[in-house]
N, C-alpha and C positions, 0 to 999 in steps of 0.2 A: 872645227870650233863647236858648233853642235850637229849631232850625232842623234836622231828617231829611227828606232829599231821597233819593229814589228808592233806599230803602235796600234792599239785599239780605244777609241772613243766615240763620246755624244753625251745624251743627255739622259737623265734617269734610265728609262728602259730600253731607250732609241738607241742601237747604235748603230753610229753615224762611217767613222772610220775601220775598217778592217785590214789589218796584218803592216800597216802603212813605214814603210821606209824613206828617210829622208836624210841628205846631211848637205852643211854647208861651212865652205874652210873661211876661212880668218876674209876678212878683204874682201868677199866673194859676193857676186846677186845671183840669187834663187829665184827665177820665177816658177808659179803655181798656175796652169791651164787645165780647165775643163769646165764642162757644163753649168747651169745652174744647178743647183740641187745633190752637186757630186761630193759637197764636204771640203770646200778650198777655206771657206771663213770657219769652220768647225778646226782645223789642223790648225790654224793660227792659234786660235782660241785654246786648243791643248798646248800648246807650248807658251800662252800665257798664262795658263793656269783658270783660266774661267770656266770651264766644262770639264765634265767627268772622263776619266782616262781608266780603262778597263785591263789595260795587258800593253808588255811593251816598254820600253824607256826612252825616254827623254833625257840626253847628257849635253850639257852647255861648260864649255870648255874644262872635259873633266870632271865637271861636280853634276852629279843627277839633280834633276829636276823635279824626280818621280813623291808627290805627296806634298811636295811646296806648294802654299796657297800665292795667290797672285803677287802679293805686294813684296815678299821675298823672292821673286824671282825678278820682277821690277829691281830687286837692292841687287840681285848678280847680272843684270846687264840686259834686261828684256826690258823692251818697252814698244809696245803693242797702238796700234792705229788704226782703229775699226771701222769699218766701213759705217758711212754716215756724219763723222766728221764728230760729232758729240764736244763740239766746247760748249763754255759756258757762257750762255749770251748776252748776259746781264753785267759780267766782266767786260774793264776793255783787253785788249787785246796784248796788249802789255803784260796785266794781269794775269791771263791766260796763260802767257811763256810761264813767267815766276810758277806760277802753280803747277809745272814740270818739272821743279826741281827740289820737289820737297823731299823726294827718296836720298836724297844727297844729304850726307853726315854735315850736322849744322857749320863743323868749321870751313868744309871743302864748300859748304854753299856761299857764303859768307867772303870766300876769300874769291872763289870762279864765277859769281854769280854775273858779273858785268862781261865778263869772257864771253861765255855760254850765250848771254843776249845777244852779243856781237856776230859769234858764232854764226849764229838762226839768222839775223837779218841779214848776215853777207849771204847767206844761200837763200832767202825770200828776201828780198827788198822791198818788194810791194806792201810788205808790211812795215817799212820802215815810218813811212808816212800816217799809221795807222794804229800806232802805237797806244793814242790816247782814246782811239774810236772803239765803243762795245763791239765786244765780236757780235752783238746782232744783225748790225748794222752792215756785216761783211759780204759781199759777193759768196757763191757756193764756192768757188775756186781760192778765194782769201781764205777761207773757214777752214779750207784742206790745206792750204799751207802753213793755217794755224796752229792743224793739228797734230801736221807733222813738226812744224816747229817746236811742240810744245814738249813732244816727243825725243825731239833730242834735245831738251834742258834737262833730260836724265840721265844724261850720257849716257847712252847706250853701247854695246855693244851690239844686240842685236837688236836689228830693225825692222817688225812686222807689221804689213800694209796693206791694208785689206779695201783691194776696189777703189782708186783712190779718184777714177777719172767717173765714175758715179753721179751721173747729174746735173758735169759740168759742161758749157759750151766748149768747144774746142780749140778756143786761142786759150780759155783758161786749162783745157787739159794741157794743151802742148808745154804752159807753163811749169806745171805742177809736175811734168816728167821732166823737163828740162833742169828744175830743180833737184828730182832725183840723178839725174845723171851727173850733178856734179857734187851731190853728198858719195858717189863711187872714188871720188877722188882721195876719200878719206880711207889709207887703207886697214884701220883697225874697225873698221864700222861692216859687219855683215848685214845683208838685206836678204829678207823672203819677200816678194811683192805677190801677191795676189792680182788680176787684172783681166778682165774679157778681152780687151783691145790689143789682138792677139800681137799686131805689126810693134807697138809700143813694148809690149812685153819681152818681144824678142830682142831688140834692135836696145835696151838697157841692160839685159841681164846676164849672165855668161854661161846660166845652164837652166834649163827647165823639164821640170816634170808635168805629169800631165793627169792626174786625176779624173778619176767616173767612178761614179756611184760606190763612192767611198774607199775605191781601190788604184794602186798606183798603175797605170799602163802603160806608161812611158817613163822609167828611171834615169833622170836628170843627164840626160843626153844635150852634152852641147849645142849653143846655140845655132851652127854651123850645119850641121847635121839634124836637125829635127824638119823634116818632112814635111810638106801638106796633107802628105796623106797619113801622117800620126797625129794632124790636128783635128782634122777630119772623123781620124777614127775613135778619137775620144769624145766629140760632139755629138757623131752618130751614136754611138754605147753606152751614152747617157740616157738617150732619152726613151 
């Protein structure tokens, strides 16, 4: 379903990623492991379209990616979830959803919009309650289910998550991945997750790569098969 061949990116002068390979089929979790500073939120970022891509392609089911600014790649089935959570606080939380689904052609919103809410609160309930509350007001862990919720009112097909347990206590990450593990139940929805918390990573996803210092070191070897000491050796070779 999407296919990254020999990508190279970053940012003006800086680059970030080197020669970088990637794919992920229909249905599938990608996870991405490595260091800080290895360029795991930078690869997301080239396949939303937010950073500079130097060499290399980007194909999302068939149709290149290569030169699309973000909001068109948003309209072919990306929808991207940055590390930090970034709703908008002064919205409530309701709000927040609806403002996910503006890439959606006004009749298909209009006719799915109460679906798609449905959707989101059956895989976050905590937000059900929550509806009318500002996302200010949210716990760091609601804000992250906001964000991912608000993330699939665009119906995506692909789902990019960047770092999502970031900040939060750990009855609310176990939440926030317990929700991911049952948007896998959906099998037209592909996921790349991003994530330090290596045990989480593995135990959602079905294949992982393993990135340093801009370079792949471990190509998407099942999750069965990936090593300690392949985690190891991307931790070490980072730094």
């Amino acid at each position: 379903m999407l296919e990254i061949e020999n990508l190279h990116a970053g940012y003006r002068r800086v680059r970030v990623l080197h020669d970088v390979t990637l794919s992920v089929a229909t249905g599938e979790a990608v996870g991405v492991l490595g260091p800080n500073g290895a360029g795991k939120t930078t690869l997301l970022r080239a396949i939303a379209g937010i950073c500079s891509v130097y060499g290399g392609s980007i194909v999302l089911a068939g149709q290149a990616l290569d030169g699309k600014p973000d909001h068109e790649r948003a309209a072919l089935g990306v929808a991207h979830v940055p590390e930090g959570r970034r709703v908008w606080p002064s919205l409530t939380v309701e709000e927040n959803l609806m403002m996910g689904a503006w890439r959606l052609p006004s009749a298909e919103r209009k006719r799915e919009l109460h679906q798609l809410l449905d959707y989101v609160i059956d895989h976050f309930p905590r937000l059900r309650e929550r509806l009318q509350a500002r996302a200010a007001v949210l716990s760091g862990g609601e804000q992250q289910m906001l964000a991912i919720g608000r993330a699939l009112m665009s119906k995506p097909r692909l789902l990019l998550v960047d770092e999502p347990s970031i900040g939060l206590a750990p009855i609310m990450v176990e939440a926030v991945m317990e929700a991911l593990r049952r948007l896998r139940q959906n099998q037209d929805l592909s996921i790349i997750l991003v994530e330090q918390r290596t045990q989480e990573l593995i135990d959602l996803c079905d294949r992982i790569y393993i990135l340093s210092r801009g370079r792949m070191i471990d190509a998407g070897r099942k999750r069965e098969m990936l090593t300690r000491e392949a985690i190891e050796a991307a931790y070490f070779e980072g730094r």
